[in-house]
C-alpha positions in Angstrom: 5.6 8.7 -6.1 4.4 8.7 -9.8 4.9 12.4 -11.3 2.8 12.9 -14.5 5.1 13.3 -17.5 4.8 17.2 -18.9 3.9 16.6 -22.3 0.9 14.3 -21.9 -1.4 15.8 -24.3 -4.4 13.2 -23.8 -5.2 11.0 -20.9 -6.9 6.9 -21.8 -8.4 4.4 -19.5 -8.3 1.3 -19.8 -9.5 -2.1 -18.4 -6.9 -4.3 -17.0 -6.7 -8.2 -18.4 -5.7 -11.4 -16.7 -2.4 -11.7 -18.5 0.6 -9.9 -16.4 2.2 -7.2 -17.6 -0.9 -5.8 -19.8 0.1 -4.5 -22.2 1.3 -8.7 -23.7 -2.2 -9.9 -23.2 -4.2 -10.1 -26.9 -6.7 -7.1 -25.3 -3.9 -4.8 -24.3 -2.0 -5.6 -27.7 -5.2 -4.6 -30.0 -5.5 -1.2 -27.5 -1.8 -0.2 -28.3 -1.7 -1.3 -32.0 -4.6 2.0 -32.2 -3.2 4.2 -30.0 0.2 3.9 -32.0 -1.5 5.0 -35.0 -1.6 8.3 -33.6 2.0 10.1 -34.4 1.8 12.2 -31.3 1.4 8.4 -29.4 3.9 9.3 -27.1 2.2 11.7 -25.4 -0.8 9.7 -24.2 -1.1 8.6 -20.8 -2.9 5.4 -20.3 -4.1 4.1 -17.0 -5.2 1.0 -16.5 -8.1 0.1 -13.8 -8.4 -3.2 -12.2 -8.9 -4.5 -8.5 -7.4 -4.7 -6.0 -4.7 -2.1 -7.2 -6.8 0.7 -8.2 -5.2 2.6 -10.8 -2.1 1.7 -12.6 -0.2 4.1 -15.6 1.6 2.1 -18.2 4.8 2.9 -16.7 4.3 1.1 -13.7 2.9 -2.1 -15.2 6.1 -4.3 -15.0 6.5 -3.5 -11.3 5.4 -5.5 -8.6 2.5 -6.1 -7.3 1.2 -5.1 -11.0 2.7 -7.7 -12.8 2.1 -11.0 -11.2 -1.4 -10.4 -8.9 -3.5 -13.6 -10.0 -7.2 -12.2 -9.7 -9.8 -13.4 -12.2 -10.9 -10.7 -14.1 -14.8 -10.6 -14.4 -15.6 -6.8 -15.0 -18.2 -7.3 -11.5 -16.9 -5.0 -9.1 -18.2 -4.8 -5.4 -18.8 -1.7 -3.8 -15.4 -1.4 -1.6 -13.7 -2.2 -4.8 -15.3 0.4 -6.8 -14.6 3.1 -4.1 -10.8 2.0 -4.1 -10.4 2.0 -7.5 -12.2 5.7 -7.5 -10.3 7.1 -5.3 -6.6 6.2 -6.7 -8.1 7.0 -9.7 -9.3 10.6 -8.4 -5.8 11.1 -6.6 -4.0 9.9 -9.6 -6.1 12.1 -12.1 -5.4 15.3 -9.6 -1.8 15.4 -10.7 -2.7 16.5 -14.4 -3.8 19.8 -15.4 -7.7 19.8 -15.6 -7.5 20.9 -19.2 -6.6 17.1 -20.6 -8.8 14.9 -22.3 -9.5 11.8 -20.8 -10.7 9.2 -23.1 -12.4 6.5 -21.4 -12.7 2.6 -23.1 -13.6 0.8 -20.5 -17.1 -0.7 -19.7 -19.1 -2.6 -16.7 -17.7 -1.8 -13.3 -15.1 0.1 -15.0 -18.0 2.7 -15.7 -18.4 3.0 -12.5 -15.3 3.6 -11.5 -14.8 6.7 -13.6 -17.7 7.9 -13.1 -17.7 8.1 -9.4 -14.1 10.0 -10.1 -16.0 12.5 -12.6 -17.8 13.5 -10.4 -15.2 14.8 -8.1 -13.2 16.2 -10.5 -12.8 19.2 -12.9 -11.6 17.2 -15.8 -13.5 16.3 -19.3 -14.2 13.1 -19.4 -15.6 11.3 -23.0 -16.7 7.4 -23.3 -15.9 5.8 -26.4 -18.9 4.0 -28.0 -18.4 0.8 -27.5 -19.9 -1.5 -30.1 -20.1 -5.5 -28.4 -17.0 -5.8 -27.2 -14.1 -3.5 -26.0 -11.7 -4.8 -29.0 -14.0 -5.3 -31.8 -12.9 -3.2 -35.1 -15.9 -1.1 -34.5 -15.1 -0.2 -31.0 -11.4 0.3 -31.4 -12.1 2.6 -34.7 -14.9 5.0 -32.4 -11.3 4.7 -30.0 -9.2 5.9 -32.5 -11.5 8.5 -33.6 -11.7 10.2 -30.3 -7.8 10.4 -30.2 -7.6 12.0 -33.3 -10.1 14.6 -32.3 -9.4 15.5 -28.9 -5.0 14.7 -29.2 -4.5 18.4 -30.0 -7.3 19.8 -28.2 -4.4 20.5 -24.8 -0.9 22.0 -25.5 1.4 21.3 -22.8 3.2 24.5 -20.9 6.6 23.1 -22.5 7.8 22.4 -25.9 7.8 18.5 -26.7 10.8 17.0 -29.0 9.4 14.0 -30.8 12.8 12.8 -31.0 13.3 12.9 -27.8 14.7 10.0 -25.8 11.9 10.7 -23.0 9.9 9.8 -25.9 11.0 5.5 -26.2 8.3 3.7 -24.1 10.9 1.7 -21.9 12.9 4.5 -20.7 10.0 6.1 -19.7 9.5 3.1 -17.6 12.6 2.9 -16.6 12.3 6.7 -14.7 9.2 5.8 -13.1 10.4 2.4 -11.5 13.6 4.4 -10.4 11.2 6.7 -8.2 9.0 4.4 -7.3 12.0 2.8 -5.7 13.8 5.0 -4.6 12.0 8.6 -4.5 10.5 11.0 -7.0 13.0 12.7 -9.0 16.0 9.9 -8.8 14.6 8.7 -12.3 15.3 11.5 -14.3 18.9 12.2 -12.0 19.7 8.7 -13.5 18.2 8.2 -16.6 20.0 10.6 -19.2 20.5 11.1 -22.9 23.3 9.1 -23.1 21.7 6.0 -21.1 20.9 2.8 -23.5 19.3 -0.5 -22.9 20.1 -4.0 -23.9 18.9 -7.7 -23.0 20.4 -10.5 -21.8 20.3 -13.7 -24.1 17.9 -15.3 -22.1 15.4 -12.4 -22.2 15.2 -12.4 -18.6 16.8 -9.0 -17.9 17.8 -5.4 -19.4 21.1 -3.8 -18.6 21.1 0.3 -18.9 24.1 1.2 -19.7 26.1 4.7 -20.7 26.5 4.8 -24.2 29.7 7.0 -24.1 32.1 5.8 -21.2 30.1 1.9 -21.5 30.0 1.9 -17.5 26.6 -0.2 -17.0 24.4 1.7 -14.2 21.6 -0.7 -13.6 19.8 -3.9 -14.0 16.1 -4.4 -14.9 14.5 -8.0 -13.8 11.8 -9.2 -16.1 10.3 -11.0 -14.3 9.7 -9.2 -11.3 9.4 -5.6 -12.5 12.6 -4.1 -10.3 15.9 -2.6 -11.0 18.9 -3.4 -9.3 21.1 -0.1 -9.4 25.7 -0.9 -10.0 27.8 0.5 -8.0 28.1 3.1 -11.1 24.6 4.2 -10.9 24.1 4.3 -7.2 26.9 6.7 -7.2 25.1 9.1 -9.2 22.2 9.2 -6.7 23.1 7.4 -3.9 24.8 10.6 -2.3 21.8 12.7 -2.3 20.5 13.6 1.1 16.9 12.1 0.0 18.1 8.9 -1.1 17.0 6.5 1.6 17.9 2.9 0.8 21.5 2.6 2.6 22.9 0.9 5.4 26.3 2.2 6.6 29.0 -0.9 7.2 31.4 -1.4 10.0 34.4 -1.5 7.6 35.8 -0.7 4.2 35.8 -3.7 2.1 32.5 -6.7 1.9 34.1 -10.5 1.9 31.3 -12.8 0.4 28.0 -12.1 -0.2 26.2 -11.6 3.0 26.1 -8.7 5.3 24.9 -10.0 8.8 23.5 -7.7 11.6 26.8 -7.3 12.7 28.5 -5.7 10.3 26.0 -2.4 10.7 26.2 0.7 12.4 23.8 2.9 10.8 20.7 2.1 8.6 17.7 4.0 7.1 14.4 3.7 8.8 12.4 3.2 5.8 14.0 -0.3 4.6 11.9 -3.4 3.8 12.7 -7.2 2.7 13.9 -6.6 -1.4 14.3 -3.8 -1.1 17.4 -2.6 -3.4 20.3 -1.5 -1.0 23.1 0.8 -0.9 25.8 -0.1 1.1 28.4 3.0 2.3 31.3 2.3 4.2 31.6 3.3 8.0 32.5 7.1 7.0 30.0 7.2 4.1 32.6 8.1 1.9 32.0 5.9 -0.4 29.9 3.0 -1.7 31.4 -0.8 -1.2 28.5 -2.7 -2.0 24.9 -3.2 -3.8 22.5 -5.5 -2.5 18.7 -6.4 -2.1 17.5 -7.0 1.9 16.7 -10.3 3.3 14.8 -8.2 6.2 13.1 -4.9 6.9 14.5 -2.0 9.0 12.3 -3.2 12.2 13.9 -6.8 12.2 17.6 -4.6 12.3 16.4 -2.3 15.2 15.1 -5.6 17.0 18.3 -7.9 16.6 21.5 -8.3 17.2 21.9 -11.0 14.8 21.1 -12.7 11.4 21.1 -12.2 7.7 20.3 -8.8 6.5 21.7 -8.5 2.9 22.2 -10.2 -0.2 25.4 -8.8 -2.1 25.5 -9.0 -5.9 28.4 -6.6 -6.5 31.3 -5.2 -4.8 33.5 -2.5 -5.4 36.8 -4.0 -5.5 
């Protein structure tokens, strides 16, 4: 479900670390700290390679699995490993015009990996000359030299506004966890100008909120890389004939905070355990409830009993 952002300009790989998210670990720090030297920074894509996921852009690094697999990381990669990685890669690297740079600092199996994709692509691949090690000063300069040379060398088909709020790094990850959730294109329904972003006191969450009428749309969970929509932000997308994580309740109004097997008459096939839930009432009128599933759409097809949801807001 990941849709390339139109104004990447230059395309980086990377090599994936053993600290979850990346982009905290000492390696991932040193990469951005060069990258952000760059003033058109915000229009680089980076993608990060590591096993057993494949591929992963930025965006996408606080989701789940991403951000909590526990596989050392050794740079040896076996041959079913190296194929899997290629071929996300590859299917990944399809979405973006053939025209953009892609930079790669990676080394070992990560080599590999993009080579085998190279080969089956149109795009221009360069390799960054890596001197030692991957964040010595030597290396990362050769990096940063590379940017600055090839950065301009693609002008997206539409104009870029640096100013932008597309431009601020958690927004954009913000849009790409909302399709990844919940379908490609519900991101940018959801995510506006006016939308801000604050965190909790305990760092553990970030609340999106509209900065004009206040009305809070959505949480983001830290530590688990998902976003629980309100009942204010489901109703902005939740209506949409794509949107596909509902389940329609026999009644008007949710006492407590479990929905049992019961209580359904109508649920989308594509539902699994976590999953963040809309709940409508029987008419579909309107939404009474947000949720996460205790079980999958098979287990309500199957039963006729049994926890099904976990409620965390109601509208009263």
């Amino acid at each position: 479900t990941f849709e390339p952002e139109f104004w990447t300009k230059l395309i980086v790989l990377l090599p994936c670390s053993a600290k979850k998210p990346y982009s905290q670990s000492k390696s991932h720090q040193k990469f951005l700290k060069t990258l952000s030297k760059n003033t058109d920074f915000y229009t680089i894509q980076e993608i990060i390679l590591t096993s057993p996921l494949g591929a992963i852009p930025r965006q996408l690094e606080d989701l789940y699995p991403a951000n909590s697999y526990d596989i050392p990381v050794t740079g040896e990669w076996d041959e079913e490993e190296i194929k899997i990685a290629s071929d996300m890669l590859v299917e990944l690297l399809n979405k973006y015009d053939k025209n953009i740079p892609i930079i790669c600092h990676i080394d070992g199996g990560y080599k590999n990996i993009a080579e085998r994709a190279e080969k089956r692509l149109d795009h221009n691949f360069i390799n960054v000359d890596i001197k030692g090690h991957l964040t010595s000063s030597e290396s990362l300069d050769n990096l940063n030299t590379l940017i600055q040379k090839y950065i301009s060398s693609y002008i997206p088909k539409q104009n870029i506004s640096k100013e932008s709020y597309l431009s601020k790094i958690w927004i954009r990850k913000f849009q790409k966890i909302i399709d990844y959730q919940f379908g490609k294109g519900f991101g940018k329904q959801l995510i506006s100008n006016d939308i801000r972003y604050r965190k909790n006191k305990y760092h553990t969450k970030m609340e999106l909120f509209n900065l004009k009428s206040k009305e809070k749309i959505a949480i983001f969970e830290l530590s688990t890389g998902k976003i629980n929509l309100m009942i204010k932000g489901a109703e902005k997308i939740a209506f949409n004939s794509n949107f596909l994580k509902y389940i329609i309740f026999d009644g008007e109004i949710i006492k407590g905070n479990t929905i049992f097997r019961p209580g359904i008459i109508d649920f989308s096939p594509e539902l699994f355990p976590d999953d963040n839930i809309c709940v409508f009432d029987k008419k579909k009128e309107n939404i009474i409830a947000l949720g996460n599933m205790i079980v999958g759409s098979e287990y309500i097809k199957n039963s006729s009993s049994g926890r099904v949801i976990k409620i965390y807001e109601t509208n009263k």
